[in-house]
C-alpha positions as CSV (number, residue, x, y, z in Angstrom):
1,X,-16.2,-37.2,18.4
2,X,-14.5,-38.7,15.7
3,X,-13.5,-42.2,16.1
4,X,-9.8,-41.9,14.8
5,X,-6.8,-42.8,16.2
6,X,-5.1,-40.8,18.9
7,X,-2.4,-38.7,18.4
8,X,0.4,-40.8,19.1
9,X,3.0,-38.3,20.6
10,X,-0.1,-37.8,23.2
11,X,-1.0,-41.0,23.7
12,X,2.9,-41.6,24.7
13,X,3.0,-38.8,26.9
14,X,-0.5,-40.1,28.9
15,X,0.9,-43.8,28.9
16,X,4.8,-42.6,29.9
17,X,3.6,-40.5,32.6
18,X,0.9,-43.1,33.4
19,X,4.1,-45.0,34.2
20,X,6.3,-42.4,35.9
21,X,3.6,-41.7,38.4
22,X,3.2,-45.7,39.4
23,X,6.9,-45.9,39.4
24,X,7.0,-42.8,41.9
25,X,4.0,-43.6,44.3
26,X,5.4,-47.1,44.7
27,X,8.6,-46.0,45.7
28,X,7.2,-43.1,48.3
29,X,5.7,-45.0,51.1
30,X,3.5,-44.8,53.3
31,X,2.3,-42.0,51.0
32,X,2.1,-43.3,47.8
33,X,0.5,-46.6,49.0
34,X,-2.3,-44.1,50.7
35,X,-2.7,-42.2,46.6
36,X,-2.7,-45.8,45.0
37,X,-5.5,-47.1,47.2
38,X,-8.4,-46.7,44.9
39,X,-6.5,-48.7,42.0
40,X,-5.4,-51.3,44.6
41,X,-8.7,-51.7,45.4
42,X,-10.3,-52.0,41.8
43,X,-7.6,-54.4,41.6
44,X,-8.7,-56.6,44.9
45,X,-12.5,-56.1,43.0
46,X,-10.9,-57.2,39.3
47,X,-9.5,-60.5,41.4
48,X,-12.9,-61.8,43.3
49,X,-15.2,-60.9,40.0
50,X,-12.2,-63.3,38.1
51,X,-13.2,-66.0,40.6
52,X,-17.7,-65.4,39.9
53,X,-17.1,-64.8,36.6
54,X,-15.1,-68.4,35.7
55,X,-17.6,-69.7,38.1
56,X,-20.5,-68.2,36.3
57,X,-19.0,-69.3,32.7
58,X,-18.4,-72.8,34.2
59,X,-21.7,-73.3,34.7
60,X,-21.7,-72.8,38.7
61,X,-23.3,-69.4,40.1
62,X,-21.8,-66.6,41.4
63,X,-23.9,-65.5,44.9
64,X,-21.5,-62.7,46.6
65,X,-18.9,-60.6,46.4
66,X,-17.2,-59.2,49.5
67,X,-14.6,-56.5,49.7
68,X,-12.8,-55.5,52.9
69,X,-10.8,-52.2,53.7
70,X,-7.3,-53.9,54.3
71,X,-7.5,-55.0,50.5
72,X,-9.3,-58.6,51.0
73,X,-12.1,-59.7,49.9
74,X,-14.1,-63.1,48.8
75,X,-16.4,-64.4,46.4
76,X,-19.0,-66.8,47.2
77,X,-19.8,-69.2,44.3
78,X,-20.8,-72.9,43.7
79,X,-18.2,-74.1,41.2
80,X,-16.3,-76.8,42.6
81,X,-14.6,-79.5,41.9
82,X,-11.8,-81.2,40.2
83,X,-12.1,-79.2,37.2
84,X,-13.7,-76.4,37.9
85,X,-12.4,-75.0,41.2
86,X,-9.0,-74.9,40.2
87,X,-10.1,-72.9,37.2
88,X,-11.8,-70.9,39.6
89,X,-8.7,-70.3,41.2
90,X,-7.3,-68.6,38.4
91,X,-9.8,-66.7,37.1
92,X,-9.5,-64.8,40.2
93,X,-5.2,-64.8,40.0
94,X,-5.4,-63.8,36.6
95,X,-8.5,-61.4,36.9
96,X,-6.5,-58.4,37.8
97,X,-3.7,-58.7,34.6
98,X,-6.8,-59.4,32.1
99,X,-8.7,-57.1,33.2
100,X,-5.9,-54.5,33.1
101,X,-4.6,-56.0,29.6
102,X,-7.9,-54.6,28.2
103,X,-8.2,-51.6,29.5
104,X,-4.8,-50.6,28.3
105,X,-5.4,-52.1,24.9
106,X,-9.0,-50.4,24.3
107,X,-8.3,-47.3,26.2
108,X,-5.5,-46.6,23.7
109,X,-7.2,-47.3,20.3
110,X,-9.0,-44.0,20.0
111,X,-9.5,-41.2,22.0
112,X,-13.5,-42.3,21.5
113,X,-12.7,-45.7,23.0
114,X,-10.8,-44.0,25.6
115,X,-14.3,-42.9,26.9
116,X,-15.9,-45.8,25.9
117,X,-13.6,-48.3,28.2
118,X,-14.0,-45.8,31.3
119,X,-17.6,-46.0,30.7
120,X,-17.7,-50.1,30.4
121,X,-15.5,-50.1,33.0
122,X,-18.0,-47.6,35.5
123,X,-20.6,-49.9,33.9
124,X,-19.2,-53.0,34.9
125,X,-18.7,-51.6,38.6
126,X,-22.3,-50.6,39.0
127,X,-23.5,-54.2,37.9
128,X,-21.6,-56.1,40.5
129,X,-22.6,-53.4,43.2
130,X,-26.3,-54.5,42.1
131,X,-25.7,-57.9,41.8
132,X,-23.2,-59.4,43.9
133,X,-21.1,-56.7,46.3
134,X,-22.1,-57.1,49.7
135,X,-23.3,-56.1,52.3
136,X,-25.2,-53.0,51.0
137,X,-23.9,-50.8,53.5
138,X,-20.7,-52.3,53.7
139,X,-17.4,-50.3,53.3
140,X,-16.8,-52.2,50.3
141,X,-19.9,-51.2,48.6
142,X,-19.5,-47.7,49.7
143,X,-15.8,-47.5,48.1
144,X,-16.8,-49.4,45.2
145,X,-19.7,-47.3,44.8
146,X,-16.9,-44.1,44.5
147,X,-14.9,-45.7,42.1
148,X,-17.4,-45.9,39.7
149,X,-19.0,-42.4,40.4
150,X,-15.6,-41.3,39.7
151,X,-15.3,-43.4,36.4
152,X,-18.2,-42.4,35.2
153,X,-17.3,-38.2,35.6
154,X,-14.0,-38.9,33.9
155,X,-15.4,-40.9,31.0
156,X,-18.3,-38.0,31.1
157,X,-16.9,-35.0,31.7
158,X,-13.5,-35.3,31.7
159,X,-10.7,-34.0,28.5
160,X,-9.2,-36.3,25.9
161,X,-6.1,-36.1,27.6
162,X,-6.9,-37.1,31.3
163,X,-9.2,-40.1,29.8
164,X,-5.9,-41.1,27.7
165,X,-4.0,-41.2,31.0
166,X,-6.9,-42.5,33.4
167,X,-7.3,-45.5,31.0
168,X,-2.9,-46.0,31.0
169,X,-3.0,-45.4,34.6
170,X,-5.5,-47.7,35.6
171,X,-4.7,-50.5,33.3
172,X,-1.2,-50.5,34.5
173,X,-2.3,-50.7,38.2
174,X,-4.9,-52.9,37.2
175,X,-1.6,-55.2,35.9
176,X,0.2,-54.4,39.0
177,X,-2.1,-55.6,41.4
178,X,-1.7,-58.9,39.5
179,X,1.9,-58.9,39.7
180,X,1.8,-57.6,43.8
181,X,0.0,-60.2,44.2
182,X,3.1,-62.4,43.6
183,X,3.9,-63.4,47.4
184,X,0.6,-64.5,47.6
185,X,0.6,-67.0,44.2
186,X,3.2,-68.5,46.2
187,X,2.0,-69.1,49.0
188,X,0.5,-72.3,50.4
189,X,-2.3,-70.7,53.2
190,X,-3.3,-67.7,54.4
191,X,-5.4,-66.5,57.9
192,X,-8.8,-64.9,58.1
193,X,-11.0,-64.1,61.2
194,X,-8.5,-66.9,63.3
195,X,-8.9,-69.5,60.5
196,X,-6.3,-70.7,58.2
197,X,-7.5,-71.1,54.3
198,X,-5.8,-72.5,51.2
199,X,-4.3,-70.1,49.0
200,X,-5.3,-70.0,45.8
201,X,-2.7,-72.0,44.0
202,X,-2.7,-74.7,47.0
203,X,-6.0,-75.0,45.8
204,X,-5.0,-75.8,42.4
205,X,-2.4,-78.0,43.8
206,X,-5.1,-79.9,45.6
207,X,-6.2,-81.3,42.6
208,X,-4.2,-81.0,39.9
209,X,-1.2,-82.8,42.0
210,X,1.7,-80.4,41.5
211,X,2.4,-78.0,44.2
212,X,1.5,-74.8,44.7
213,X,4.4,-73.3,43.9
214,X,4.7,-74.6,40.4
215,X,1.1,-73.2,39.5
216,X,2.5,-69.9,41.0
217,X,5.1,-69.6,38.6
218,X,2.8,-70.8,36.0
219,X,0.4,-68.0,36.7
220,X,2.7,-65.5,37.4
221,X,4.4,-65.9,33.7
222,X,0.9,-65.8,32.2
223,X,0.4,-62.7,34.0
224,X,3.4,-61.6,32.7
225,X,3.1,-62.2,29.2
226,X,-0.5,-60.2,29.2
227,X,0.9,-57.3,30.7
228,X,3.7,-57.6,28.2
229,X,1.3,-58.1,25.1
230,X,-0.9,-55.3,25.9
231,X,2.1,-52.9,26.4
232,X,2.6,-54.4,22.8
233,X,-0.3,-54.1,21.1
234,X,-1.4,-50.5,22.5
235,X,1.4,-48.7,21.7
236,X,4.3,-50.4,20.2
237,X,2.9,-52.2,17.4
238,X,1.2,-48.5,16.2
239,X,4.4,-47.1,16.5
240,X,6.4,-49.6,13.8
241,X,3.2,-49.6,11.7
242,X,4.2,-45.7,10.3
243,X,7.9,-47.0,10.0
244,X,7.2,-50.4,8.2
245,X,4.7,-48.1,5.1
C-alpha cells in the first residue's frame, strides 16, 4: 500500500462522521455512555500510563498500573517530590489529550499511517498489559486485553475506510476523555475504598503554592489547545495547502 496521502473528501467524511457519532452517543444516555465505554476506558488507560510514563522519563520507575470497571484506576510509581510529582500529576491530566492529539494527527496523514497508528497503538496496549496492568486476571487486564485484540483486527484486517474513521473516532474520544475529565481538574479530593485522596491538581497545588483550581484551568486550556492543534494540523492545514498553490 502506497504511502500517499488520503483522499481528502474521505478522510472528511471518516473524521465528520467520527464527530457526528460522539456528538450523538453523548447526547443519548444511558445508551450511548454504555457504546462509548471501550473509548472511555482507553481514555482512563491513556491518563494512568501519562502519570508512569512522566515518572519513568523523570527518572523515577513506574511499578503498576491498575484499572477498575467504574472508569478509575491508579498508577503506582516512585516519582515524588517537589518537582517531579506535580509533573506527575500532569502527565496523567494531560495523557488522554496527547495521546489523542497524535492519534488524530498520524491516523490522518496517509491511509498507510492510518494502519500504522492502530497498530502502535494495539502495540502500546500489549506492552503495558505485560509490563505494568495489574492484576493479571483483573477486569482491567481482561478489558484492556480486548481493546487491543480489537485494534489490532482493525489495523489488520480491517478497510481503508473504517481505519480512517477508527483512528478520528478514537482520537477524538481519546481528547474527550481529557476534556470529561474537567470536574475532576477542578476538584480538590476525591474518595476511594472510604479514604479521601488529593486530586490531581491539589497535588500540584501542594507544592507549587497556587491552588488547585488555578492549575485546573491551566491544564484544561493546554488540553484545549492540543485538541484544537491537531484538529488543525490533520485536516485543516491540508485543506488550504491545495487553495494557497
Amino acid at each position: 500500500m502506497s504511502d500517499v496521502p488520503p483522499n481528502r473528501n474521505r478522510l472528511k467524511a471518516a473524521f465528520l462522521t467520527a464527530v457526528g457519532l460522539s456528538v450523538v452517543l453523548h447526547l443519548v444516555q444511558p445508551y450511548g455512555r454504555y457504546a462509548l465505554y471501550p473509548f472511555s476506558f482507553l481514555a482512563t488507560w491513556a491518563h494512568e500510563m501519562g502519570h508512569g510514563l512522566t515518572a519513568l522519563c523523570l527518572g523515577g520507575s513506574f511499578k503498576r498500573l491498575v484499572l477498575f470497571s467504574d472508569l478509575g484506576g491508579y498508577a503506582t510509581h516512585t516519582a515524588v517530590g517537589f518537582v517531579r510529582g506535580p509533573l506527575v500529576a500532569m502527565g496523567g491530566l494531560l495523557g488522554p489529550a496527547v495521546a489523542g492529539g497524535a492519534v488524530i494527527v498520524c491516523g490522518a496523514r496517509s491511509e498507510r499511517s492510518a494502519r500504522i497508528t492502530l497498530g502502535a497503538l494495539a502495540v502500546l496496549v500489549a506492552l503495558s498489559l505485560v509490563i505494568w496492568v495489574r492484576p493479571f486476571v483483573g477486569f482491567g487486564f481482561l478489558a484492556l486485553g480486548g481493546i487491543g485484540v480489537a485494534l489490532s483486527a482493525v489495523a489488520f484486517y480491517g478497510n481503508t475506510v473504517l481505519r480512517l474513521f477508527l483512528t478520528q473516532l478514537i482520537g477524538i474520544q481519546l481528547c474527550l476523555g481529557s476534556l470529561g475529565s474537567f470536574d475532576y481538574m477542578f476538584t480538590k479530593d476525591f474518595e476511594r475504598d472510604g479514604e479521601r485522596l488529593a486530586s490531581d491538581t491539589q497535588s500540584i497545588a501542594e507544592h507549587w503554592l497556587l491552588p488547585y483550581w488555578v492549575w485546573g484551568s491551566l491544564i484544561a486550556a493546554a488540553s484545549i489547545l492540543i485538541l484544537v492543534s491537531a484538529f488543525y494540523v490533520a485536516w485543516i492545514r491540508p485543506e488550504r495547502k491545495p487553495a494557497a498553490a
